[in-house]
Biopython code that builds the backbone (N, CA, C, O; Angstrom):
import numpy as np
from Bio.PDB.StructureBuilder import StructureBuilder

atoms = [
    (1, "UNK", "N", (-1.467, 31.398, -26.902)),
    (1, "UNK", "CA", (-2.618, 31.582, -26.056)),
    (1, "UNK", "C", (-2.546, 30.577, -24.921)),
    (1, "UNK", "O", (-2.121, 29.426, -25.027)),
    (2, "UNK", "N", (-3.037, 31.183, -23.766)),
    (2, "UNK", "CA", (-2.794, 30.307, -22.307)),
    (2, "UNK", "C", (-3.827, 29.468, -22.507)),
    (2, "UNK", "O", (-4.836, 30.170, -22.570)),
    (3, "UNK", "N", (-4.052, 28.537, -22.615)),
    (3, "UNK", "CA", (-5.345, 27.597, -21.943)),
    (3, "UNK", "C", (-5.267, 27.542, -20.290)),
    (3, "UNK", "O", (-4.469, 26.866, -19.640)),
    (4, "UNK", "N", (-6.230, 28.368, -19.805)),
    (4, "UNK", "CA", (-7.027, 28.208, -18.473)),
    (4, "UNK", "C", (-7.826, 26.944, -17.988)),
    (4, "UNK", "O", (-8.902, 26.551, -18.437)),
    (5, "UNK", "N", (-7.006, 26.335, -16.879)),
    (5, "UNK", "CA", (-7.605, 25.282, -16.075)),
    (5, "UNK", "C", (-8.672, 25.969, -15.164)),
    (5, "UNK", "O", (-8.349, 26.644, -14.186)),
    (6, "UNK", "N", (-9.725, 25.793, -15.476)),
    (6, "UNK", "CA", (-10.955, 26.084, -14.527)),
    (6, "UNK", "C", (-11.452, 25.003, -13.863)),
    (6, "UNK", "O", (-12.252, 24.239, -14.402)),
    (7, "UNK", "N", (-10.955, 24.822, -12.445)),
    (7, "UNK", "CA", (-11.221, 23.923, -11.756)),
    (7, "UNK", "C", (-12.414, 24.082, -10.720)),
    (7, "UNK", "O", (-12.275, 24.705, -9.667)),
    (8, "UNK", "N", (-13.581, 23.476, -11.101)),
    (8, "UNK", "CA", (-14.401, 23.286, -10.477)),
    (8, "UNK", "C", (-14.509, 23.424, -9.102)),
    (8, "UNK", "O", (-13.480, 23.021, -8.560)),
    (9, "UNK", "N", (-15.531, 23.923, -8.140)),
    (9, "UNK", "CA", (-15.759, 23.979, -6.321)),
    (9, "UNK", "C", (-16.211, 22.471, -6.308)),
    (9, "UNK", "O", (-17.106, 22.217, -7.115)),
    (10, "UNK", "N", (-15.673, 21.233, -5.398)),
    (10, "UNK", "CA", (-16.098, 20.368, -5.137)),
    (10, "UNK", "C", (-17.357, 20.477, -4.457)),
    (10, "UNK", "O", (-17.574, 21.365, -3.631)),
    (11, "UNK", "N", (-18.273, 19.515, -4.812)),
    (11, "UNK", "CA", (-19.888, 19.493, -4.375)),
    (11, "UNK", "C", (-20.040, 18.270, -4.229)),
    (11, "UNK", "O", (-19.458, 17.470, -4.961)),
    (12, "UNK", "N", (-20.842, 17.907, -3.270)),
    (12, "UNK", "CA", (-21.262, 16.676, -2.907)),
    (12, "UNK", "C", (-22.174, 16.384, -2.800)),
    (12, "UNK", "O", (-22.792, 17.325, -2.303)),
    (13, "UNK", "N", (-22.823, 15.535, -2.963)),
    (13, "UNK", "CA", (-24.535, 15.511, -3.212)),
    (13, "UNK", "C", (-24.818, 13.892, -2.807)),
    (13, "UNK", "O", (-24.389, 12.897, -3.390)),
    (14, "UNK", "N", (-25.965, 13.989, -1.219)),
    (14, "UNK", "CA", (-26.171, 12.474, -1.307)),
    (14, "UNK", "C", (-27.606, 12.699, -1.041)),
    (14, "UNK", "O", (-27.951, 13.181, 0.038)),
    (15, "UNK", "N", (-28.691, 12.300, -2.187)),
    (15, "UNK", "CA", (-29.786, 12.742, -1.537)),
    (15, "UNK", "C", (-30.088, 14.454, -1.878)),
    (15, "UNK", "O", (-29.727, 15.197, -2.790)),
    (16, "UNK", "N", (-30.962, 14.646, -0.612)),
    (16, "UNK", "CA", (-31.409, 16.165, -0.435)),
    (16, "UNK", "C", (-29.960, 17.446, 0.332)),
    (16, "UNK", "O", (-29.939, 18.661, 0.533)),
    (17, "UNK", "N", (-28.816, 16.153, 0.570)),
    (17, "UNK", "CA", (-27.570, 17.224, 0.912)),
    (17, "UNK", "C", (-26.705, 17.266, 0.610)),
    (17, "UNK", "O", (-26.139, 16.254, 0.196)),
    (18, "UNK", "N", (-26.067, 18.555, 0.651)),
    (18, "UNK", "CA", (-25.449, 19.048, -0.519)),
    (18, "UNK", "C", (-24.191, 19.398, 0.037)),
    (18, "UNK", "O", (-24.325, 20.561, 0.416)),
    (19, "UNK", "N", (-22.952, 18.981, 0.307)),
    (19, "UNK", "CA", (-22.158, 19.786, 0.706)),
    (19, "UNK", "C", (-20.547, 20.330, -0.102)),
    (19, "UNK", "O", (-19.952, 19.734, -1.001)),
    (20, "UNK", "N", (-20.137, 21.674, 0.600)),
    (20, "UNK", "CA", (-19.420, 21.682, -0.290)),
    (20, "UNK", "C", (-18.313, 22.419, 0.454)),
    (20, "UNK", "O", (-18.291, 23.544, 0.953)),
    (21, "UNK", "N", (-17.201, 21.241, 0.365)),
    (21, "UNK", "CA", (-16.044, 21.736, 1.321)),
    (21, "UNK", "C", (-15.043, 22.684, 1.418)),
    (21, "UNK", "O", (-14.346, 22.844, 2.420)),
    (22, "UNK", "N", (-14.941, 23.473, 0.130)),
    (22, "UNK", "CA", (-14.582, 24.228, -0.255)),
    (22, "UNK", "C", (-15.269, 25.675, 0.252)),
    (22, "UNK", "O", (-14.449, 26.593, 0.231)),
    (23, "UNK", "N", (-16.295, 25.968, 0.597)),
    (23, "UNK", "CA", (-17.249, 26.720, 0.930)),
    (23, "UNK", "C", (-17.325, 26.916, 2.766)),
    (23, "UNK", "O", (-17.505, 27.929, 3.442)),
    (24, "UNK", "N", (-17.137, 25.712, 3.100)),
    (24, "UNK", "CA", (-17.213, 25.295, 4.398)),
    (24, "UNK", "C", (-18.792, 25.132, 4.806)),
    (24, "UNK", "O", (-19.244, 25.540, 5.876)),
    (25, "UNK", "N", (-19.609, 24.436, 3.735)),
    (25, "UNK", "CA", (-20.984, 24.947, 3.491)),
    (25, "UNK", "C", (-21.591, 23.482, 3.473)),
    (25, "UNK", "O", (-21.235, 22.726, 2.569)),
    (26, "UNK", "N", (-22.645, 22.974, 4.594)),
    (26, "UNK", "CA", (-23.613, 22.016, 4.094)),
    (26, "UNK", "C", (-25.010, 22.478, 3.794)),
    (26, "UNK", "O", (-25.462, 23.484, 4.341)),
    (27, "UNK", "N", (-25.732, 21.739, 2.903)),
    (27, "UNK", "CA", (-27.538, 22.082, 2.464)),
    (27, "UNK", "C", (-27.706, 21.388, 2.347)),
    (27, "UNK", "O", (-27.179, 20.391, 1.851)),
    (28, "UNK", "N", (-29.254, 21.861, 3.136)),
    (28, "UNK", "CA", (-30.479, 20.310, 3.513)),
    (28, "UNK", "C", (-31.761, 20.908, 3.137)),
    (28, "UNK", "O", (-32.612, 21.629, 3.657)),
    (29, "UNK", "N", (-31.495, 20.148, 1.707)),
    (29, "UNK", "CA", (-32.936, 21.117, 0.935)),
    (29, "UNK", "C", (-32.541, 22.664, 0.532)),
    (29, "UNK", "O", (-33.265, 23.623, 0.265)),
    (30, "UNK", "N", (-31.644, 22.581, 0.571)),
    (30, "UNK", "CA", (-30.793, 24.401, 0.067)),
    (30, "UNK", "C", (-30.828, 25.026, 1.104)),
    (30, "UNK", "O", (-30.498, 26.212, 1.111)),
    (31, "UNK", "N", (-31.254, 24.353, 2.287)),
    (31, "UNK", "CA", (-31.008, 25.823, 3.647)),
    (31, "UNK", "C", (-29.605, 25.429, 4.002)),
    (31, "UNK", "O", (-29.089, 24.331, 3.798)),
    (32, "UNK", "N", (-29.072, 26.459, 4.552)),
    (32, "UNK", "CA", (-27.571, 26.364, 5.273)),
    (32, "UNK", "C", (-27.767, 25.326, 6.671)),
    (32, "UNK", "O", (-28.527, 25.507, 7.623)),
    (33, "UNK", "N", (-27.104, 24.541, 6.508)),
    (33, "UNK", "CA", (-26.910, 23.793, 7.884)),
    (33, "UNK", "C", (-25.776, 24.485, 8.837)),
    (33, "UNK", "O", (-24.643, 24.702, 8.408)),
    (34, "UNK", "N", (-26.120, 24.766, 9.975)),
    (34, "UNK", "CA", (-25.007, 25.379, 11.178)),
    (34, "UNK", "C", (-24.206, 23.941, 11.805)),
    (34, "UNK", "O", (-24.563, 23.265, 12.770)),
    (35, "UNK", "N", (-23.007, 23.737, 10.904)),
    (35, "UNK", "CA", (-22.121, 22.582, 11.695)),
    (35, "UNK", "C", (-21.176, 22.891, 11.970)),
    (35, "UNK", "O", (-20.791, 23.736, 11.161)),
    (36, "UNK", "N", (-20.185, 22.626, 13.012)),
    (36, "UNK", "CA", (-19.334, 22.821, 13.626)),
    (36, "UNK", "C", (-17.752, 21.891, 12.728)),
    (36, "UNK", "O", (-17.870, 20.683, 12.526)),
    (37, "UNK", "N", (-16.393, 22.633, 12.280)),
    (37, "UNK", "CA", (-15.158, 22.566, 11.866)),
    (37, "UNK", "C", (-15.707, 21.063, 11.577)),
    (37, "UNK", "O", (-16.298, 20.745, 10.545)),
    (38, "UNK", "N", (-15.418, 20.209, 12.642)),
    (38, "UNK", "CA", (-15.171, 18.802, 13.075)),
    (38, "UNK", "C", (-16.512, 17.921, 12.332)),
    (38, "UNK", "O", (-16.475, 16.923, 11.612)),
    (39, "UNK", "N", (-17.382, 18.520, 12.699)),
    (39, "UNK", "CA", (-19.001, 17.670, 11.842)),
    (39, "UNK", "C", (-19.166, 17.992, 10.724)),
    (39, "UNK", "O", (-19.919, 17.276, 10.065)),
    (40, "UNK", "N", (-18.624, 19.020, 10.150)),
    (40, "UNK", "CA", (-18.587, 19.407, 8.553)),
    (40, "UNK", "C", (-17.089, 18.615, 8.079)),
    (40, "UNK", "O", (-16.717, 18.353, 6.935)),
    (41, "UNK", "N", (-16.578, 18.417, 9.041)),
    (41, "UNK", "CA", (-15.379, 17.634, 8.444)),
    (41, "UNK", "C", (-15.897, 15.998, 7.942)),
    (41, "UNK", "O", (-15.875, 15.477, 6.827)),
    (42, "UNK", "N", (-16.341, 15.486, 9.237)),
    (42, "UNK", "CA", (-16.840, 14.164, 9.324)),
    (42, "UNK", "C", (-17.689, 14.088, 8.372)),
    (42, "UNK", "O", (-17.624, 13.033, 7.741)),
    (43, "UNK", "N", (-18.704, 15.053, 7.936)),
    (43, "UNK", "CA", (-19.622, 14.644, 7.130)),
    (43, "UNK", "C", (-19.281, 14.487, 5.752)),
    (43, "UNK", "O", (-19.540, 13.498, 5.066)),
    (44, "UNK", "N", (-18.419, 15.985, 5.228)),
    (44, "UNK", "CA", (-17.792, 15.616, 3.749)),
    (44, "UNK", "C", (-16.510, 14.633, 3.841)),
    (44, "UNK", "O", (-15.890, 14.652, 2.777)),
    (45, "UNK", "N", (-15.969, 13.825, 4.759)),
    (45, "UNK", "CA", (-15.199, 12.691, 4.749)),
    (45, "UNK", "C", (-16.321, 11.579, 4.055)),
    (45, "UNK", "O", (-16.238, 10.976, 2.986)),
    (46, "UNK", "N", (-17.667, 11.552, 5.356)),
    (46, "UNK", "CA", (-18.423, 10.567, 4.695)),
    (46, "UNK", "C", (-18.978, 10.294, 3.424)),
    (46, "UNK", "O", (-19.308, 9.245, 2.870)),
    (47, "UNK", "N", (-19.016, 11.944, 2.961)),
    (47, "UNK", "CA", (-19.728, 12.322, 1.651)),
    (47, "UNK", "C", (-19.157, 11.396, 0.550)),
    (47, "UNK", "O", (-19.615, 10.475, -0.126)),
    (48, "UNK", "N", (-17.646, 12.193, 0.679)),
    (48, "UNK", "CA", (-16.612, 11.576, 0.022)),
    (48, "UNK", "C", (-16.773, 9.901, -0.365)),
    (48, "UNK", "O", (-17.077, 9.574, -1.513)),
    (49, "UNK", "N", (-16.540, 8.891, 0.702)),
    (49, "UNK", "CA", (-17.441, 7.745, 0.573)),
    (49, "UNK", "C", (-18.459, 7.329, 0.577)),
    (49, "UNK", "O", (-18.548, 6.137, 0.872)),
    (50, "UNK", "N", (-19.579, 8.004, 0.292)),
    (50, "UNK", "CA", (-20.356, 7.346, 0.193)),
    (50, "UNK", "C", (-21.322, 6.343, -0.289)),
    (50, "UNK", "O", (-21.659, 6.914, -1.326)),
    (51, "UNK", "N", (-22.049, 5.184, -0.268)),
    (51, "UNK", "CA", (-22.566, 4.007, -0.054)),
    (51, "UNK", "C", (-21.060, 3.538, 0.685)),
    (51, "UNK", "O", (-20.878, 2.519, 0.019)),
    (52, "UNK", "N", (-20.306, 3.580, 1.273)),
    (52, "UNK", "CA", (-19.122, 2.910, 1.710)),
    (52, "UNK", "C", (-18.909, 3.062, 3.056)),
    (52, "UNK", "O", (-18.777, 4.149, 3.620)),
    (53, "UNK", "N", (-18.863, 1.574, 3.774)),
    (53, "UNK", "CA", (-18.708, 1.494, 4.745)),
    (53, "UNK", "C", (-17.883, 1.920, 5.421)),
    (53, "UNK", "O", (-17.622, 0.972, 6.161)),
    (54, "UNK", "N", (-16.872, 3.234, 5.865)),
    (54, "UNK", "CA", (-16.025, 3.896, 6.173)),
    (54, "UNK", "C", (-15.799, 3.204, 8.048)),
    (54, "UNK", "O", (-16.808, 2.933, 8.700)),
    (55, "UNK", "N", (-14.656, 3.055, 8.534)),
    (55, "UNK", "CA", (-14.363, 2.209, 10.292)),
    (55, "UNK", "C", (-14.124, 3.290, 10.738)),
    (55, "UNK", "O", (-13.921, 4.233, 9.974)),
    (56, "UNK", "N", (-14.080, 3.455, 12.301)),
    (56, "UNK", "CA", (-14.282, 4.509, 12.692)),
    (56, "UNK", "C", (-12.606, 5.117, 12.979)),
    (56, "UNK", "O", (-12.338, 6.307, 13.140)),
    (57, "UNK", "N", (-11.968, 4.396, 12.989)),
    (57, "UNK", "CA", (-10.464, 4.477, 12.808)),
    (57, "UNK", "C", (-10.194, 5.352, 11.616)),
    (57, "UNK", "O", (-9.530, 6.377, 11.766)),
    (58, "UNK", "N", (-10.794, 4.917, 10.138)),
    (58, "UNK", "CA", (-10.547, 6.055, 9.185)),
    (58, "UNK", "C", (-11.047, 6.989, 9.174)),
    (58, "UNK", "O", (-10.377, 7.954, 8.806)),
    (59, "UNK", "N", (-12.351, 7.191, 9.532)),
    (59, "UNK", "CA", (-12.947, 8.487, 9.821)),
    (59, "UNK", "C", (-11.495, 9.395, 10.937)),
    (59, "UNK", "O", (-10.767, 10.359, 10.696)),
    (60, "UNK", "N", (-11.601, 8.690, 11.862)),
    (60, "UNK", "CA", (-10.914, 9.838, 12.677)),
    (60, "UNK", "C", (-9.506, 10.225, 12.238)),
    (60, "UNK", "O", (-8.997, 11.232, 12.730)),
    (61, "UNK", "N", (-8.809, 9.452, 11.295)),
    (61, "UNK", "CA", (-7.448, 9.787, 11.042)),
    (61, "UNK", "C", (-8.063, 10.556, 9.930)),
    (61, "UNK", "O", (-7.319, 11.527, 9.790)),
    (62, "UNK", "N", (-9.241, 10.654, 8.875)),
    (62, "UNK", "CA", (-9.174, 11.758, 8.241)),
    (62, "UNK", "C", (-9.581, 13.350, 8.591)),
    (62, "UNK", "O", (-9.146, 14.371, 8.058)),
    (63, "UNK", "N", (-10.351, 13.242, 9.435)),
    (63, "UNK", "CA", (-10.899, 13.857, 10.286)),
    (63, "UNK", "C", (-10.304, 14.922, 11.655)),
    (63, "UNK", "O", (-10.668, 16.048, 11.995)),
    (64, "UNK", "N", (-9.528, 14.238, 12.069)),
    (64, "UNK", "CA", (-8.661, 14.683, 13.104)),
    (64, "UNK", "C", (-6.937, 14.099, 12.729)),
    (64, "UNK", "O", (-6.115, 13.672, 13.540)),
    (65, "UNK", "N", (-6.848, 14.198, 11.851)),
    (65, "UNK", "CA", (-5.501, 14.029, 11.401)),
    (65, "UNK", "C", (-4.716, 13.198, 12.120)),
    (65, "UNK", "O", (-3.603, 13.185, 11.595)),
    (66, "UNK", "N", (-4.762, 12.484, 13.087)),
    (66, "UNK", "CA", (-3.824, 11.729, 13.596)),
    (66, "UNK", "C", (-4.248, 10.449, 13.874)),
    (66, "UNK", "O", (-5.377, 10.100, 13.529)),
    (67, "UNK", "N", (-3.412, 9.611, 14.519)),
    (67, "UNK", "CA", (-3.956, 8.433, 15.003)),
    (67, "UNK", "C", (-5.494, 7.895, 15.853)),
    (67, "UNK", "O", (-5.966, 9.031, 15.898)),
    (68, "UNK", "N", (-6.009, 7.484, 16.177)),
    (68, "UNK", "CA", (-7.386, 7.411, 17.253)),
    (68, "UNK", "C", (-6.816, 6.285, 17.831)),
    (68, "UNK", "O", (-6.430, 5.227, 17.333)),
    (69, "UNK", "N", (-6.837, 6.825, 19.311)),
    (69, "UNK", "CA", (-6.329, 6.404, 20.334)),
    (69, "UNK", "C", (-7.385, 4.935, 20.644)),
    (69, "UNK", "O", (-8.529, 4.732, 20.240)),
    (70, "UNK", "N", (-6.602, 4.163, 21.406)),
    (70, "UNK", "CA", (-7.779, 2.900, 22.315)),
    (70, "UNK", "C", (-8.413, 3.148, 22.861)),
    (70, "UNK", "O", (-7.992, 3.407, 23.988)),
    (71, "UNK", "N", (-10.043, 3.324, 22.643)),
    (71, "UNK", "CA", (-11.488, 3.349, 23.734)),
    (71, "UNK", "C", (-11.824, 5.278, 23.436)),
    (71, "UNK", "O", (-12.558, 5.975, 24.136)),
    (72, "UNK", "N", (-11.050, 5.723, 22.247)),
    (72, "UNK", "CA", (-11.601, 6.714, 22.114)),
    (72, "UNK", "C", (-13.037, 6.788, 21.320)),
    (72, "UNK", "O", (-13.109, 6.031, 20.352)),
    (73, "UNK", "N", (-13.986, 7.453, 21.548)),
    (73, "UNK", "CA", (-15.525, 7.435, 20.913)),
    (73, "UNK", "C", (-15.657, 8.639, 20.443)),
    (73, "UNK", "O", (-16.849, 8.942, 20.391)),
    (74, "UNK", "N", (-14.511, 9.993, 19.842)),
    (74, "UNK", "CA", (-14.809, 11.285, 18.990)),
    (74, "UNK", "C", (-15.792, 11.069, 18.228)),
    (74, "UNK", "O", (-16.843, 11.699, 18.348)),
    (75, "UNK", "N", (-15.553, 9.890, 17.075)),
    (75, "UNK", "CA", (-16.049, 9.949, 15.911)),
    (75, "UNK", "C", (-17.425, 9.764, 16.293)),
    (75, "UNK", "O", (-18.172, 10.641, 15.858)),
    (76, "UNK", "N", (-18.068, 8.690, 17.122)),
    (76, "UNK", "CA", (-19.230, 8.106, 17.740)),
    (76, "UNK", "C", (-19.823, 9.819, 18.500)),
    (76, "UNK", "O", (-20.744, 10.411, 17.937)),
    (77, "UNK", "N", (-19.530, 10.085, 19.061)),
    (77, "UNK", "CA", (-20.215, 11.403, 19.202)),
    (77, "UNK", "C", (-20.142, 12.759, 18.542)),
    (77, "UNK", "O", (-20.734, 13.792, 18.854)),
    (78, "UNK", "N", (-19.167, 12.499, 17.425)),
    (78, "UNK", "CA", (-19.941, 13.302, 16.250)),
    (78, "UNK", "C", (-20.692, 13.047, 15.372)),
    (78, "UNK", "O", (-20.960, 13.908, 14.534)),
    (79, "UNK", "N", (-21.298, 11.657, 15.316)),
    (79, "UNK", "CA", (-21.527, 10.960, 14.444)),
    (79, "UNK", "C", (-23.319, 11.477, 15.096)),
    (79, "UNK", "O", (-24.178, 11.941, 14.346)),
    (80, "UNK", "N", (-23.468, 11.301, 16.226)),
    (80, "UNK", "CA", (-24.475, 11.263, 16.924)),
    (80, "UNK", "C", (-25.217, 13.088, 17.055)),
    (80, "UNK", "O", (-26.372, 13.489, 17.203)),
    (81, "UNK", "N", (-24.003, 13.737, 16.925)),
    (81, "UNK", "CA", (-24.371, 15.069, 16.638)),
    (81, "UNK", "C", (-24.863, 15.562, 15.371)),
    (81, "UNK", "O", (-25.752, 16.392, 15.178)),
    (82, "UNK", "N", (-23.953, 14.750, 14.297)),
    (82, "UNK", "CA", (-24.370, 14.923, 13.080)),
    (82, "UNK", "C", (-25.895, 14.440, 12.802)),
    (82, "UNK", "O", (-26.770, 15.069, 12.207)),
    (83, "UNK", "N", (-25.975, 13.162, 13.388)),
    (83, "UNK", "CA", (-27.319, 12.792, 13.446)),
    (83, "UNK", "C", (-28.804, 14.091, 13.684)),
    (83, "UNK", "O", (-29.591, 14.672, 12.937)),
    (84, "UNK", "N", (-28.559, 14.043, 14.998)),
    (84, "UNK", "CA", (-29.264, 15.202, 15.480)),
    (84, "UNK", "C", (-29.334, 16.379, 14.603)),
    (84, "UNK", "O", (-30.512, 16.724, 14.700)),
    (85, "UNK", "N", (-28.874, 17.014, 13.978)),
    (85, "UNK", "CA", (-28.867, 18.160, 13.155)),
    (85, "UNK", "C", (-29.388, 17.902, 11.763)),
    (85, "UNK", "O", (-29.738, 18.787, 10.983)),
    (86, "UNK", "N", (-29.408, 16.401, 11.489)),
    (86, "UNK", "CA", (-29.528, 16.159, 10.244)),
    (86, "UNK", "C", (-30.969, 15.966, 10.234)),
    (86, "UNK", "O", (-31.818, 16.463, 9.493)),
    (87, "UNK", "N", (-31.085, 15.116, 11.239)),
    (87, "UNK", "CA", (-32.634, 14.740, 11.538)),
    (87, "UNK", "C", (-33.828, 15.736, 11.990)),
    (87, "UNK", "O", (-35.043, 15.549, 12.059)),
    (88, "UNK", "N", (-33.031, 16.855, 12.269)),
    (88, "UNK", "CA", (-34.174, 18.143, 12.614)),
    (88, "UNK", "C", (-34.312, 18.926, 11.010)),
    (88, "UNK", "O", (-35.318, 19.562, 10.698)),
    (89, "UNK", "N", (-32.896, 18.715, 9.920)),
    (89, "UNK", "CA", (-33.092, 19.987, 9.084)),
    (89, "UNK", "C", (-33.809, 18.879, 7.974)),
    (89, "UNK", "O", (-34.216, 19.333, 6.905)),
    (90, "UNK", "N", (-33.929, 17.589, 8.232)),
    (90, "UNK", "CA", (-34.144, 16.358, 7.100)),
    (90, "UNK", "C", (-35.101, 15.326, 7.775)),
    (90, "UNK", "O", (-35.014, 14.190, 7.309)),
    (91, "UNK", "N", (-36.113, 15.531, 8.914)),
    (91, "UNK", "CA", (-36.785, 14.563, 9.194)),
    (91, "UNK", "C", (-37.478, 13.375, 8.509)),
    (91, "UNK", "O", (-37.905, 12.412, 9.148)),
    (92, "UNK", "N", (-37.548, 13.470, 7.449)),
    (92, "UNK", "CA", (-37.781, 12.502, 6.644)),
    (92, "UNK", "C", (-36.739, 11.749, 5.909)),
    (92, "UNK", "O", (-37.034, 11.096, 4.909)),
    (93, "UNK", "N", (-35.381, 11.826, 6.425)),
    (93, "UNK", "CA", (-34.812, 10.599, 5.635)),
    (93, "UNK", "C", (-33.930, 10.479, 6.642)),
    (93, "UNK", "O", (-34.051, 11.115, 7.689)),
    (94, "UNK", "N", (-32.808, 9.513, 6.369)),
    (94, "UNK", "CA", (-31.985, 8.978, 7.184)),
    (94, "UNK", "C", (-30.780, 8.590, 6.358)),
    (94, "UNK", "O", (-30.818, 7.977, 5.291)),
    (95, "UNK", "N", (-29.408, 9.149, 7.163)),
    (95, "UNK", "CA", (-28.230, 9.488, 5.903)),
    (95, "UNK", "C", (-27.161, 8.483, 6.925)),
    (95, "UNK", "O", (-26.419, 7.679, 6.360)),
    (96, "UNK", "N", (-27.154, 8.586, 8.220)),
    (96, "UNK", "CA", (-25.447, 8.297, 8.477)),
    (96, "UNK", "C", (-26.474, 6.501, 9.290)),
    (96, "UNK", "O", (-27.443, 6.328, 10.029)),
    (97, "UNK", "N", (-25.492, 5.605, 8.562)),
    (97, "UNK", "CA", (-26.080, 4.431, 8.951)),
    (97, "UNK", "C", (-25.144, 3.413, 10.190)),
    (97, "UNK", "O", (-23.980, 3.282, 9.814)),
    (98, "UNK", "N", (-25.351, 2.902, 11.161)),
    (98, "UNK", "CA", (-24.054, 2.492, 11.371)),
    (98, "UNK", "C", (-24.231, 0.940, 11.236)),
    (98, "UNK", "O", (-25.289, 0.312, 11.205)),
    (99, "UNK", "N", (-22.489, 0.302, 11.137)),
    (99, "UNK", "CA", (-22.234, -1.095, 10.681)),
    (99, "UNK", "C", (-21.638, -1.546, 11.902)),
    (99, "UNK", "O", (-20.432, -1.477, 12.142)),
    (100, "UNK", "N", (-22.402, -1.949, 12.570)),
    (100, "UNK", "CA", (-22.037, -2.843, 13.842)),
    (100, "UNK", "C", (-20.700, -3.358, 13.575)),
    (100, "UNK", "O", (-20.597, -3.841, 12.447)),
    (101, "UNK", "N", (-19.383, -3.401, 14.470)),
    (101, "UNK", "CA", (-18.502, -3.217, 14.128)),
    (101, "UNK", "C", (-17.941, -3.604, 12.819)),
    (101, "UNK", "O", (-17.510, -4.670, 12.378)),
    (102, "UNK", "N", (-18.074, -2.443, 12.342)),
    (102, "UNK", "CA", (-17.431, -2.011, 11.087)),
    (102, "UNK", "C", (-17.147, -0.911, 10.727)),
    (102, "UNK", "O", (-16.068, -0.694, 10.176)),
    (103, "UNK", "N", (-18.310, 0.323, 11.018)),
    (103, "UNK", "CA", (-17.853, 1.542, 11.055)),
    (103, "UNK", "C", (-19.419, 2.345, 11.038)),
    (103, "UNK", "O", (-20.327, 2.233, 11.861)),
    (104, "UNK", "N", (-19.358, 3.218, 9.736)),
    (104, "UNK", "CA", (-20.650, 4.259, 9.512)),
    (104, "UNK", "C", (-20.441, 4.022, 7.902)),
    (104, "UNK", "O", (-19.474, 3.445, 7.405)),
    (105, "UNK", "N", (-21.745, 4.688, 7.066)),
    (105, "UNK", "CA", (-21.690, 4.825, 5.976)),
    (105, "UNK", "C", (-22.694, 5.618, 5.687)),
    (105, "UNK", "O", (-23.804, 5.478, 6.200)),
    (106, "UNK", "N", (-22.292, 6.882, 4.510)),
    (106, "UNK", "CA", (-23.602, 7.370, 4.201)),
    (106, "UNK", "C", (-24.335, 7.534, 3.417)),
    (106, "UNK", "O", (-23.967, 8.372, 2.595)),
    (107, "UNK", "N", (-25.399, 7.057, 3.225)),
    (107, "UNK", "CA", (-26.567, 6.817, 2.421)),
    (107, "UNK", "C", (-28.106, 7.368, 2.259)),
    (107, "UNK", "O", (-29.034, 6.970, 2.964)),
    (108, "UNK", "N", (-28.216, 8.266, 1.305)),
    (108, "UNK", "CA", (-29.707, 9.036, 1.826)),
    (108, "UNK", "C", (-30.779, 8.102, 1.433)),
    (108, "UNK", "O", (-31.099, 7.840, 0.274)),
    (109, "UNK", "N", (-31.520, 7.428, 2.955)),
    (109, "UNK", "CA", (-32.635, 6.550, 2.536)),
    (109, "UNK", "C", (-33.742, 7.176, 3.010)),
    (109, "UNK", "O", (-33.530, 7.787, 4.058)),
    (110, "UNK", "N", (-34.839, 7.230, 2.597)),
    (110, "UNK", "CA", (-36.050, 7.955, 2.673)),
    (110, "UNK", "C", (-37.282, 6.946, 3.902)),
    (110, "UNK", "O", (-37.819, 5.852, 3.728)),
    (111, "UNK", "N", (-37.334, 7.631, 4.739)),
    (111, "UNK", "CA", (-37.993, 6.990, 6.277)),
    (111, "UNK", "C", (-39.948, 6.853, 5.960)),
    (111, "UNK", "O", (-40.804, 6.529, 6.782)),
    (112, "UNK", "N", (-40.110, 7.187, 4.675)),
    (112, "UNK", "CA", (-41.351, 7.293, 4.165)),
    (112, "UNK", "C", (-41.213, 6.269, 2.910)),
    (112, "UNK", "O", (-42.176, 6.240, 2.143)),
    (113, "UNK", "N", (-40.115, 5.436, 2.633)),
    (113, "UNK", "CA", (-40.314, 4.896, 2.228)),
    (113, "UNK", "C", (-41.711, 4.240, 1.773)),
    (113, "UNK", "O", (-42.567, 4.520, 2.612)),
    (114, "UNK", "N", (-42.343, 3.281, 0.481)),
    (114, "UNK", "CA", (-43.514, 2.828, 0.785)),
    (114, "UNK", "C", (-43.549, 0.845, 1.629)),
    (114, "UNK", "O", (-42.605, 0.069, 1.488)),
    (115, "UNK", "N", (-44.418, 0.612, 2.153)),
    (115, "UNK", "CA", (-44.286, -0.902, 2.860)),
    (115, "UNK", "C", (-43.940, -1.618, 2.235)),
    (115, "UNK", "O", (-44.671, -1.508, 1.251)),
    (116, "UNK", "N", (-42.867, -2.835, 1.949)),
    (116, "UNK", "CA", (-42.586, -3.733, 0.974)),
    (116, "UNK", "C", (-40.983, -3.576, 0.259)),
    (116, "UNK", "O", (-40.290, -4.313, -0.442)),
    (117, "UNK", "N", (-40.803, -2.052, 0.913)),
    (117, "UNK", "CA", (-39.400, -2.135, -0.152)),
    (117, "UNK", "C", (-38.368, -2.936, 1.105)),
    (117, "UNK", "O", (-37.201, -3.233, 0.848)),
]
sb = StructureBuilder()
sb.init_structure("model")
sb.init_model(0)
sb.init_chain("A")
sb.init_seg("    ")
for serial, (resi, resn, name, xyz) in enumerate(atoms, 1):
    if name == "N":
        sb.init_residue(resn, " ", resi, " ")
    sb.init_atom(name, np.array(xyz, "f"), 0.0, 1.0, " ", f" {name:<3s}", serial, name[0])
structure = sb.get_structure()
């Protein structure tokens, strides 16, 4: 008798989003998010690390497969797109953080937090 490897669809989950790269699929709160090759890339890269401070150098070599050139800012304006999309389908929390030179990291922190934390 064969024993069947049933290998799981990778899912990612930080927070209220859900993505799953295999699918080519992000959810924010279970609705479909509309992201583009490159921002669904960036984001399940970040997924992948996340609480981890990821530089923007590794993002883009995972991301865009090659080197990142001197004074290039791809990642920084997808980062900023991702923002925007995240923040309209998730206004209440806040996921892509950035580390003054160091990089991005993502973390679902809740913007309703209560005073004191």
């Amino acid at each position: 008798m064969a024993v069947g490897t049933s290998e799981r669809p990778e899912i990612l989950a930080v927070g209220p989003l859900e993505i799953a790269p295999d699918e080519h699929l992000a959810r924010a709160d279970g609705h479909a998010l509309t992201l583009s090759i490159r921002e669904l890339r960036l984001l399940t890269e970040l997924a992948r690390r996340a609480d981890r401070i990821v530089s923007r150098e590794e993002l883009f070599e995972l991301v865009w497969e090659r080197a990142m050139r001197v004074g290039d800012r791809s990642v920084d304006v997808y980062v900023r797109k991702l923002r925007v999309k995240l923040e309209v389908a998730l206004p209440e929390w806040e996921f892509i953080h950035t580390h003054f030179g160091f990089g991005y990291r993502l973390a679902a922190e809740s913007r309703t937090s209560p005073a004191g934390r």
